[in-house]
C-alpha positions as CSV (number, residue, x, y, z in Angstrom):
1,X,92.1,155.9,107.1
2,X,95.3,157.6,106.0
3,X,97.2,154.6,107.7
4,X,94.8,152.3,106.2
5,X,95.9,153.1,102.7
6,X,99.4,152.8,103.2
7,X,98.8,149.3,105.1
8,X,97.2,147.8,101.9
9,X,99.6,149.7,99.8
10,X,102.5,147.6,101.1
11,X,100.4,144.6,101.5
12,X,99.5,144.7,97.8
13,X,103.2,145.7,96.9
14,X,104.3,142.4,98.9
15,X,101.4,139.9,97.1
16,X,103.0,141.7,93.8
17,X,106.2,140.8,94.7
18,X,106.0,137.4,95.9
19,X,103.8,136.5,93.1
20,X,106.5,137.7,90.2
21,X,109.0,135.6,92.4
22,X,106.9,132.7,92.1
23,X,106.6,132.8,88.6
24,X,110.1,133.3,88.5
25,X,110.9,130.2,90.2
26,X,108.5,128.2,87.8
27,X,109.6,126.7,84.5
28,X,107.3,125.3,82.1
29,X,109.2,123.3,79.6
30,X,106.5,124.5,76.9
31,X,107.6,128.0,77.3
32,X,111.0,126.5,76.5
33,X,110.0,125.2,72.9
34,X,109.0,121.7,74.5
35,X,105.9,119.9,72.6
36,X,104.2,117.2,74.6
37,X,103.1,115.3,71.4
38,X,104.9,112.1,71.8
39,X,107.1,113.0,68.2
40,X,108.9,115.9,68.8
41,X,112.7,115.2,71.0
42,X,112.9,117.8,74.0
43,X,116.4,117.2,75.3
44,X,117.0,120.8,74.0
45,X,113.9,122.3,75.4
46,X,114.2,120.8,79.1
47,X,118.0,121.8,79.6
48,X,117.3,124.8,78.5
49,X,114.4,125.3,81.5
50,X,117.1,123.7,83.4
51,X,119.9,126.2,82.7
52,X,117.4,129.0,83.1
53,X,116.3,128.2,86.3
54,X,119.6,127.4,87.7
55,X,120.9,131.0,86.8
56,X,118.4,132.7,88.8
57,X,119.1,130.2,91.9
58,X,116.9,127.0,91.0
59,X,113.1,126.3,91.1
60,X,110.8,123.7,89.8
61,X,110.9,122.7,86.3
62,X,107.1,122.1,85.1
63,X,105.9,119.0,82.7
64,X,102.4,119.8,82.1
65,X,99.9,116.9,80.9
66,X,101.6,115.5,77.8
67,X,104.1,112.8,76.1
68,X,107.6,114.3,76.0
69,X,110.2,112.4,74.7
70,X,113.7,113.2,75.2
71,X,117.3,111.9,75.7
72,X,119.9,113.1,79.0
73,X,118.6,115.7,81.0
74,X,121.0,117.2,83.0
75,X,120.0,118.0,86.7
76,X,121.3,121.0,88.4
77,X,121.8,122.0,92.0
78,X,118.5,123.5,93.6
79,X,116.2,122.2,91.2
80,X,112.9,120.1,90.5
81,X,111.8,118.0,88.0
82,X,107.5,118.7,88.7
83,X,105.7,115.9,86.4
84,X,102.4,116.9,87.0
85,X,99.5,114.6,86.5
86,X,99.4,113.1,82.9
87,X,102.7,114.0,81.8
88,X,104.7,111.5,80.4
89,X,108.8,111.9,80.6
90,X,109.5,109.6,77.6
91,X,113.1,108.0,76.9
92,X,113.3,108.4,73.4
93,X,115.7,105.8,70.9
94,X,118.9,106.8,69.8
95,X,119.1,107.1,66.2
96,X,122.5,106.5,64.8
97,X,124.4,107.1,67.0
98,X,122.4,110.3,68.4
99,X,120.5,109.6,71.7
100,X,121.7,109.8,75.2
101,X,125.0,111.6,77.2
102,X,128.1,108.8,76.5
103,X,129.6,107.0,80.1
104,X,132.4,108.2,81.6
105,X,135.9,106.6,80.7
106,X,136.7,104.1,81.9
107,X,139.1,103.6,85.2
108,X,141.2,101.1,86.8
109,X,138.7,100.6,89.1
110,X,136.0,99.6,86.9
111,X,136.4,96.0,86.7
112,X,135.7,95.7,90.6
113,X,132.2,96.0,90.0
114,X,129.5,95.4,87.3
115,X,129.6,97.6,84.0
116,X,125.9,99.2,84.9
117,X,128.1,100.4,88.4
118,X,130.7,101.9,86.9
119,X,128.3,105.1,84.6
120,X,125.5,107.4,85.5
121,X,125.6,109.9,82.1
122,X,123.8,107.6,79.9
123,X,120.9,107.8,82.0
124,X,117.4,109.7,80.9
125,X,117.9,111.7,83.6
126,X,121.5,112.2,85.2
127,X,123.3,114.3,88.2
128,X,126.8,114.4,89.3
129,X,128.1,116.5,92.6
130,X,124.9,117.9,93.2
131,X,122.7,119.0,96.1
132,X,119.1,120.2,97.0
133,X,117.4,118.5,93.7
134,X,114.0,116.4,93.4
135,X,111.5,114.5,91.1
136,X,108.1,114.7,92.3
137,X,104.8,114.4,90.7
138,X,102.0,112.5,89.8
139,X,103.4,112.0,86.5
140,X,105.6,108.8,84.5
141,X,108.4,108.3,83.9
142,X,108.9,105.9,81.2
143,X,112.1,104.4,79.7
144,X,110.6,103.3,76.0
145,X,114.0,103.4,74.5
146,X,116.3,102.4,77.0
147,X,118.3,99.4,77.3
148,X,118.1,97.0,79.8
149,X,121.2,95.4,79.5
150,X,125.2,97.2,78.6
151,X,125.8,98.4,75.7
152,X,128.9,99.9,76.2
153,X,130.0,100.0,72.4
154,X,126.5,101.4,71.1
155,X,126.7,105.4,70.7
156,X,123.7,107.2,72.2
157,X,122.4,104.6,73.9
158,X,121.2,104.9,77.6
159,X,119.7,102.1,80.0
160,X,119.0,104.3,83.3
161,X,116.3,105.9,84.1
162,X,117.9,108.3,87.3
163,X,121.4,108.1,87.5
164,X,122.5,110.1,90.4
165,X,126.0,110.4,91.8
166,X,127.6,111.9,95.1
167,X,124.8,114.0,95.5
168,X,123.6,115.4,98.3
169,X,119.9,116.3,99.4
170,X,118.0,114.1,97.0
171,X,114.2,114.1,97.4
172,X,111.9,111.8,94.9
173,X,108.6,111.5,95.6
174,X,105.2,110.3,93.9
175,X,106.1,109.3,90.5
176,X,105.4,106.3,89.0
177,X,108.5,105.0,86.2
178,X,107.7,101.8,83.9
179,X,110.6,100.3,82.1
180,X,113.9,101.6,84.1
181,X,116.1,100.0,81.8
182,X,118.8,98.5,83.6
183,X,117.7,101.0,86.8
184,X,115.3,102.5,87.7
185,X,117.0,104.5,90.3
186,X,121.0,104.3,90.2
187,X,122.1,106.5,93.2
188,X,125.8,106.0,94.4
189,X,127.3,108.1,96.8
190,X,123.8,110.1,97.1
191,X,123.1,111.1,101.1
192,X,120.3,112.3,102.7
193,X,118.5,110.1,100.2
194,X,114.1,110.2,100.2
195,X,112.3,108.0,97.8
196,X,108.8,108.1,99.0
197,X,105.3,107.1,97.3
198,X,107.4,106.3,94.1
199,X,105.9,103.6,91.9
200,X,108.4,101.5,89.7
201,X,107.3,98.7,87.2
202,X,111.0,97.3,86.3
203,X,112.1,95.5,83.3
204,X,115.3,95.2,85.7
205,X,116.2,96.6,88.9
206,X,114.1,99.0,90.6
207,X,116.2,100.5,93.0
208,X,119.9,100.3,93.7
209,X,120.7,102.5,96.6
210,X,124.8,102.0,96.5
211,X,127.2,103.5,98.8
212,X,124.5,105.9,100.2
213,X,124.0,107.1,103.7
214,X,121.2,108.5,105.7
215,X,118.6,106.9,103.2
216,X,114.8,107.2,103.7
217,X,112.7,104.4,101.3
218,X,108.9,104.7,102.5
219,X,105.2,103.9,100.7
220,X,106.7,102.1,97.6
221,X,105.2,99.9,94.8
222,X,107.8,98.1,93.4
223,X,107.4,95.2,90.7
224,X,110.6,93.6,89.5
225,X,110.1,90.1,87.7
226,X,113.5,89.7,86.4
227,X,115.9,91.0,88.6
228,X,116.0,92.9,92.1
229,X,113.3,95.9,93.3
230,X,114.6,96.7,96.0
231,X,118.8,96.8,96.6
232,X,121.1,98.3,99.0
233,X,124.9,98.2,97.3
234,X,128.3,99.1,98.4
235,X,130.2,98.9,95.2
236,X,133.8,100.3,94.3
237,X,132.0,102.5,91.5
238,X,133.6,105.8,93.3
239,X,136.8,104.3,93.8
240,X,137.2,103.7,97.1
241,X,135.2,101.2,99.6
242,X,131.8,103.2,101.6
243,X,129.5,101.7,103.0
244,X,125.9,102.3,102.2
245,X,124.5,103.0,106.5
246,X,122.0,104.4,107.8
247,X,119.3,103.2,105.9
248,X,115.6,103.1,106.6
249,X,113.0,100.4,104.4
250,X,108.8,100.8,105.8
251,X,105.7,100.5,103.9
252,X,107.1,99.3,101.0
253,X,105.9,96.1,98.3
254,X,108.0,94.0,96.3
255,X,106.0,91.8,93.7
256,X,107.3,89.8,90.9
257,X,104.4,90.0,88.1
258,X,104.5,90.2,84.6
259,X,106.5,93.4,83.6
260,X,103.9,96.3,83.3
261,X,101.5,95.4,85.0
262,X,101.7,97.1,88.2
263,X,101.2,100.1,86.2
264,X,98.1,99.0,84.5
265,X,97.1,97.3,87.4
266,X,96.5,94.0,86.3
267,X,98.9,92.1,88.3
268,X,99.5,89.3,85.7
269,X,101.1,86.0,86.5
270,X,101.4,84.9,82.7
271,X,104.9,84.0,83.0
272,X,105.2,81.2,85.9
273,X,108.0,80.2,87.4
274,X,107.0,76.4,88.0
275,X,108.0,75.7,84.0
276,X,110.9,73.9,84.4
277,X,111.8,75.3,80.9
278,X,111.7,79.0,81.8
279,X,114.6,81.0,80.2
280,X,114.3,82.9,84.0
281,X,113.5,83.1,87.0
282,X,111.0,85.2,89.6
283,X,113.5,87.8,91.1
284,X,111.7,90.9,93.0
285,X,112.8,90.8,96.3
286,X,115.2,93.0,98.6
287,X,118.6,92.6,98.9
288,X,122.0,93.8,100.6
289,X,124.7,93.1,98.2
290,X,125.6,91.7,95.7
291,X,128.1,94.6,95.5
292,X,129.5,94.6,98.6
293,X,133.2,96.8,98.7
294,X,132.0,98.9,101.8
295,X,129.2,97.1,103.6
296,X,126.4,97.8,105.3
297,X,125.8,99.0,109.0
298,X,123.0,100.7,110.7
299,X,119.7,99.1,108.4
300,X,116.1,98.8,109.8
301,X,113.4,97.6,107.1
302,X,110.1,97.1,108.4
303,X,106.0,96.8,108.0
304,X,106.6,95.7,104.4
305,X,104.9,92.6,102.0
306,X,106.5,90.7,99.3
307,X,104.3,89.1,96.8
308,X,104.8,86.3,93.8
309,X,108.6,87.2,94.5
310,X,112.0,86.5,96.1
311,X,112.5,86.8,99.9
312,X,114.9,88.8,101.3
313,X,118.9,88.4,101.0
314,X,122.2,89.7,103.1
315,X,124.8,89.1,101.1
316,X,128.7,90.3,101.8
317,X,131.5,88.8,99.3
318,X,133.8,91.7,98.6
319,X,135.1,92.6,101.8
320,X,132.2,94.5,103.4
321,X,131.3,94.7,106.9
322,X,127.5,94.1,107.6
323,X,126.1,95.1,111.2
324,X,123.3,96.3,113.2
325,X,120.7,94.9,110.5
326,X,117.0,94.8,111.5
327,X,114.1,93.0,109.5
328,X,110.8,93.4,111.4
329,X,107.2,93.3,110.7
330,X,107.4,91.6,107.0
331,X,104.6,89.4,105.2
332,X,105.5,87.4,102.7
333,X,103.0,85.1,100.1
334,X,104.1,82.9,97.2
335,X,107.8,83.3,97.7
336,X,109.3,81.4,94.7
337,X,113.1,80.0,96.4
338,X,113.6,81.1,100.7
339,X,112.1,83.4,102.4
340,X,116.0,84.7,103.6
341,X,119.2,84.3,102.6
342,X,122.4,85.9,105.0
343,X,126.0,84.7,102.8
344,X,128.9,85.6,103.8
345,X,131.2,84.3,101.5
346,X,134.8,85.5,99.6
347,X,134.6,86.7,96.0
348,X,136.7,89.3,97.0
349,X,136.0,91.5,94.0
350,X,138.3,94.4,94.9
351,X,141.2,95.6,95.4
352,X,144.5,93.1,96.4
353,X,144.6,92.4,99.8
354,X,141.1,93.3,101.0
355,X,140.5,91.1,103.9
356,X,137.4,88.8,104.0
357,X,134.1,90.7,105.5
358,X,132.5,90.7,108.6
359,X,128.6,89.8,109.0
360,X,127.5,90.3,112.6
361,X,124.2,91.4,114.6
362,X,121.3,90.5,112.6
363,X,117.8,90.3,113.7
364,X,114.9,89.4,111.5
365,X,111.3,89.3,113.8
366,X,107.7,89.5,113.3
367,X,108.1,87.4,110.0
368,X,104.9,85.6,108.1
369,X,105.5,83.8,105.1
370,X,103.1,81.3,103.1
371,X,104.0,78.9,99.9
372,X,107.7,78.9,99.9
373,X,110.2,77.4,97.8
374,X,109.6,73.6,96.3
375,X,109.4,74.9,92.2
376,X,110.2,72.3,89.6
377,X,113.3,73.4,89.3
378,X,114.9,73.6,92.4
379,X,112.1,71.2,94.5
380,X,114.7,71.0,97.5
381,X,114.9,74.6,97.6
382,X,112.8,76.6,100.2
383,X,114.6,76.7,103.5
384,X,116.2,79.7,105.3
385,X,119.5,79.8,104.2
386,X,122.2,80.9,106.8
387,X,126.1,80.5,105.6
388,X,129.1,81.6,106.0
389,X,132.3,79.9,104.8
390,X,135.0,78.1,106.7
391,X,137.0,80.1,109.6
392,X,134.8,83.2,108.7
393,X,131.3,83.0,110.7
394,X,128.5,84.5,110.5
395,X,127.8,86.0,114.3
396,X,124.8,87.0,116.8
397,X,122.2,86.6,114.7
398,X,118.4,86.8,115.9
399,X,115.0,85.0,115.0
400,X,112.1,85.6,116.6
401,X,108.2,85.5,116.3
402,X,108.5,83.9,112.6
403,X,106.0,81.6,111.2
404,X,106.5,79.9,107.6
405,X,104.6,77.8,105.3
406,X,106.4,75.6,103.0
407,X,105.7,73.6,100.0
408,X,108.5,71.3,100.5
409,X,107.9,67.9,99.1
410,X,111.5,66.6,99.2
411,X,112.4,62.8,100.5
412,X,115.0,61.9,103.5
413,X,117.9,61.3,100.2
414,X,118.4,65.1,100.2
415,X,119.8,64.9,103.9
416,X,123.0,63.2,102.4
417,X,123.6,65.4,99.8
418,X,126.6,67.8,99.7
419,X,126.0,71.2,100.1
420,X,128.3,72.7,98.3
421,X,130.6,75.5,99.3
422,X,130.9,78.3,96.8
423,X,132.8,80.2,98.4
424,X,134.0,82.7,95.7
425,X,131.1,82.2,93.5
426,X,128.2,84.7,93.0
427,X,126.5,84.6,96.4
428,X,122.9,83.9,95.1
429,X,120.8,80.9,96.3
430,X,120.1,79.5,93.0
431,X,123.9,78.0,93.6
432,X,122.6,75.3,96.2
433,X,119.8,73.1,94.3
434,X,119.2,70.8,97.4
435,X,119.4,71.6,100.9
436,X,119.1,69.0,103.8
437,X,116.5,71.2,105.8
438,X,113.3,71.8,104.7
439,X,113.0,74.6,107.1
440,X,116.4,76.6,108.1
441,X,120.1,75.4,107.4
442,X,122.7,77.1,109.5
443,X,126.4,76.8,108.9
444,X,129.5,78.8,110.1
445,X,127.3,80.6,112.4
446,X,128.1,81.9,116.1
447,X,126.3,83.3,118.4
448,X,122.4,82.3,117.3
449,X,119.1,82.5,118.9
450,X,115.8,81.4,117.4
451,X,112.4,81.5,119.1
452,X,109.0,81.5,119.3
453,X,109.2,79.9,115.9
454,X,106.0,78.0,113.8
455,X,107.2,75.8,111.1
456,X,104.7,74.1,108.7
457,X,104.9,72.2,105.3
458,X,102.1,71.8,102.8
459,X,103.8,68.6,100.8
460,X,105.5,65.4,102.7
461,X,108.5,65.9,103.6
462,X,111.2,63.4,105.2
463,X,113.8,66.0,106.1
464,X,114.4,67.5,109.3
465,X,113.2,71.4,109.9
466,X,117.0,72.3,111.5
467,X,120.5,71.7,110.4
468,X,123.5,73.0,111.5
469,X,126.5,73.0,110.3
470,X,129.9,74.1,112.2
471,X,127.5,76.3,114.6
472,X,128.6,77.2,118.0
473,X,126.3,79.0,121.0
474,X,123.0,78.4,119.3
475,X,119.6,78.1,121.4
476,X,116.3,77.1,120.9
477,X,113.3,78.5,122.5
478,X,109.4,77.5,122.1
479,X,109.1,75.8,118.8
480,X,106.7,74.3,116.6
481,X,108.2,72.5,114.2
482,X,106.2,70.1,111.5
483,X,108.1,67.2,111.0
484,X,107.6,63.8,109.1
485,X,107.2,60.6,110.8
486,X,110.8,59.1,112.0
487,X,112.6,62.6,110.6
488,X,114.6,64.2,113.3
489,X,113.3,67.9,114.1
490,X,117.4,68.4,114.6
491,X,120.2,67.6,112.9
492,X,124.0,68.5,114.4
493,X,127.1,68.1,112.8
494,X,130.1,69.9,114.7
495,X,127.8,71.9,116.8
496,X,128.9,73.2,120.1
497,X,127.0,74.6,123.9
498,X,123.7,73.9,121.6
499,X,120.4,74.0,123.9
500,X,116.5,73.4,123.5
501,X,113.7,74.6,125.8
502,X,110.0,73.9,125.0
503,X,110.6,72.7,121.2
504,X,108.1,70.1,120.3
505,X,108.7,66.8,120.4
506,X,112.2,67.5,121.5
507,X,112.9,67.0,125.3
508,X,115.0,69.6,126.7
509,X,118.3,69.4,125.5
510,X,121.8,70.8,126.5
511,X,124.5,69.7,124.2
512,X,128.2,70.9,125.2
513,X,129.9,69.2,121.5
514,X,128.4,67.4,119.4
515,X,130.2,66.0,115.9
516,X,127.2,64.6,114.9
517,X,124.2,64.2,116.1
518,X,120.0,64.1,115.6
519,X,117.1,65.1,117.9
């Protein structure tokens, strides 16, 4: 018995222990002074649980059910942000000239990359040099008084929801965030990246993941109708090229509905991007560039749907090298310009004498797409869109087990059109209005194989479903192309060692050079 007594003695002594160290390592912003009442600012109160925590060697720093407005917070190492279920992180408006931390000044390398690349402080919530933090919860995030443009003259103004830099050990999970400002998520330089289960309802971008490595995006509901959900970066906004690699995309949705209404769950289509007059466009898609300093290597994105949205776009024009890129398992509906769009192309936004980039082993497979392209505004607009520039080529590139359903409508005058060559513009495909392919376009490309490929439009359509360009080593295998009657199903212009096997209504075909020439 005697040995009893002393067992749950030091049993209750441990529980004891262990419970005052929990409750240690737990900070309630209301025991801080914070008010949940949707008046009252708590940028005080929340640093303050911040600072307090991070003396006694971090813990998780607790939002119970409530509206807190405030302006920065200001993340420390070994801590979390907990926004437990109802509570509301509010970014409040800056009232002359009070509101959010200022950017950093400026540097000489600032004007390699867009202003909103260049400053993390004036976010709602902000963290430089850190490691081991997280934001996790059931709870909102919501960006009610930030900007989503620059306003780099405005005191106290912010326009970033997160804003992480060179950070290390970053976990965000759960949360929902409606009106990001100009971000949602800003993380550059941030490794050992997990966003997971977050919902974002952007007014801008969702997320741009920029000069990151070892990143982990899973089980996301992103809606973006202006600009792009879900981006991958490589700016020169720590002065000096990295490359964001390493990156992992899965269970993940892109729409383009009305702003908000992912949130409420609505999914409105109010706004529609078949008025020819429309001040914008449908955006929400996923993208590698257009920041593009350091490049990309080592990306896999897979088992996810886009929706009323953008496509997909692979984009290097500052120097970058892109490599090892896999796109697999992807459903697409009511894609509003291509389903992809791989540029390589010679901004060259950087530093003097940064050589043009590299874009090389690419393979997109296991692809379903219905109701692209074809919008009043661009009705030519819809194919793949392959392109590299003159002497610098795109190279191995792989498509496989794709199926697309186009609303084409274009007549066989479009073939004859220029293409243009843009090759220091923005690389976006809103630059080419008319394309001579209703199906893929290719050129500057090496090294190409496409197959088991079905190809269908849902308007006539007089144009071939294959042009290429200035493409050399490029095969065919077992496609089903819809084409109109006396259109080509090929078109070749300064193709070389070119071959077909099993492509309807083409006979196989070998073709050593070719300057020009249709099949």
């Amino acid at each position: 018995m005697k040995n009893n007594r002393i067992i749950l003695s030091a049993l209750l002594i441990f529980f004891v222990v262990v419970s005052v160290s929990a409750k240690e390592a737990f900070y309630n912003v209301v025991d801080f002074g914070a008010k949940g009442d949707g008046k009252t600012n708590n940028t005080k109160a929340i640093n303050a649980a911040i600072v307090a925590a991070a003396k006694n060697g971090g813990g998780t720093v607790f939002f119970p059910a409530g509206n807190f407005l405030s302006y920065t917070i200001r993340m420390k190492s070994k801590i979390t942000l907990h926004l437990d279920q109802g509570a509301v992180l509010i970014g409040d408006q800056e009232v002359n000239g009070v509101g959010y931390d200022l950017p950093e000044a400026d540097a000489w390398y600032k004007k390699f990359q867009d202003f909103g690349h260049s400053y993390w402080k004036n976010s709602l919530i902000y963290g430089d040099s850190l490691r081991d933090i997280a934001i996790t919860g059931n709870g909102m995030i919501w960006g009610k008084g930030l900007y989503t443009y620059d306003k780099p003259d405005m005191k106290g103004s912010g326009n970033k929801a997160i804003g992480l830099k060179n950070c290390f050990n970053v976990t965000i999970r759960d949360i929902s965030i409606l009106h990001g400002g100009h971000f949602c998520i800003l993380a550059t330089g941030v490794d050992n990246l997990t966003i997971d289960n977050v919902r974002a309802d952007a007014d801008r971008d969702a997320f741009d993941i920029d000069c990151c490595k070892n990143v982990r995006i899973s089980n996301c509901n992103i809606n973006s109708p202006t600009d792009d959900g879900l981006c991958l970066k490589s700016s020169f906004g720590l002065g000096y090229a990295r490359a964001t690699e390493n990156v992992t995309i899965t269970n993940c949705h892109v729409y383009g509905y009305d702003h908000g209404t992912l949130i409420d769950g609505t999914f409105k289509t109010e706004f529609k991007d078949e008025d020819p007059n429309a001040k914008h466009s449908i955006t929400g898609r996923l993208k590698m560039g257009t920041e593009s300093n350091g490049g990309f290597k080592n990306i896999a994105v897979s088992n996810c749907v886009f929706e009323h949205s953008r496509g997909i776009c692979i984009e290097t024009a500052d120097g970058g090298i892109i490599e090892d890129v896999v796109i697999d398992n992807i459903t697409m509906r009511d894609v509003t310009d291509t389903p992809f769009f791989i540029r390589l192309s010679a901004r060259m936004r950087g530093p003097e004498g940064t050589p043009v980039g590299v874009c090389r082993r690419i393979t997109f497979s296991n692809i379903n797409v219905y109701d692209v392209g074809g919008r009043p505004k661009f009705p030519e607009v819809g194919a793949g869109m392959v392109m590299g520039i003159p002497d610098h080529y795109i190279e191995d590139l792989t498509l496989s087990n794709i199926r697309i359903y186009y609303r084409a409508g274009a007549s066989k005058e479009a073939i004859d059109k220029e293409v243009a060559q843009n090759v220091d513009m923005y690389p976006d495909p809103y630059r080419w209005h008319s394309l001579p392919a209703y199906g893929m376009y290719f050129r500057y490309v090496k090294g190409l194989r496409v197959s088991d490929v079905v190809l269908r439009y849902m308007n006539r359509d007089e144009r071939p479903a294959f042009v290429l360009d200035d493409v050399h080593d490029a095969h065919f295998y077992n496609i089903d192309a819809q084409k109109g009657e006396g259109a080509p199903q090929f078109i070749l212009k300064n193709v070389t060692n070119f071959s077909t096997h099993q492509v309807k209504g083409v006979t196989d075909t070998k073709v050593d050079k070719a300057e020009k020439k249709e099949l």
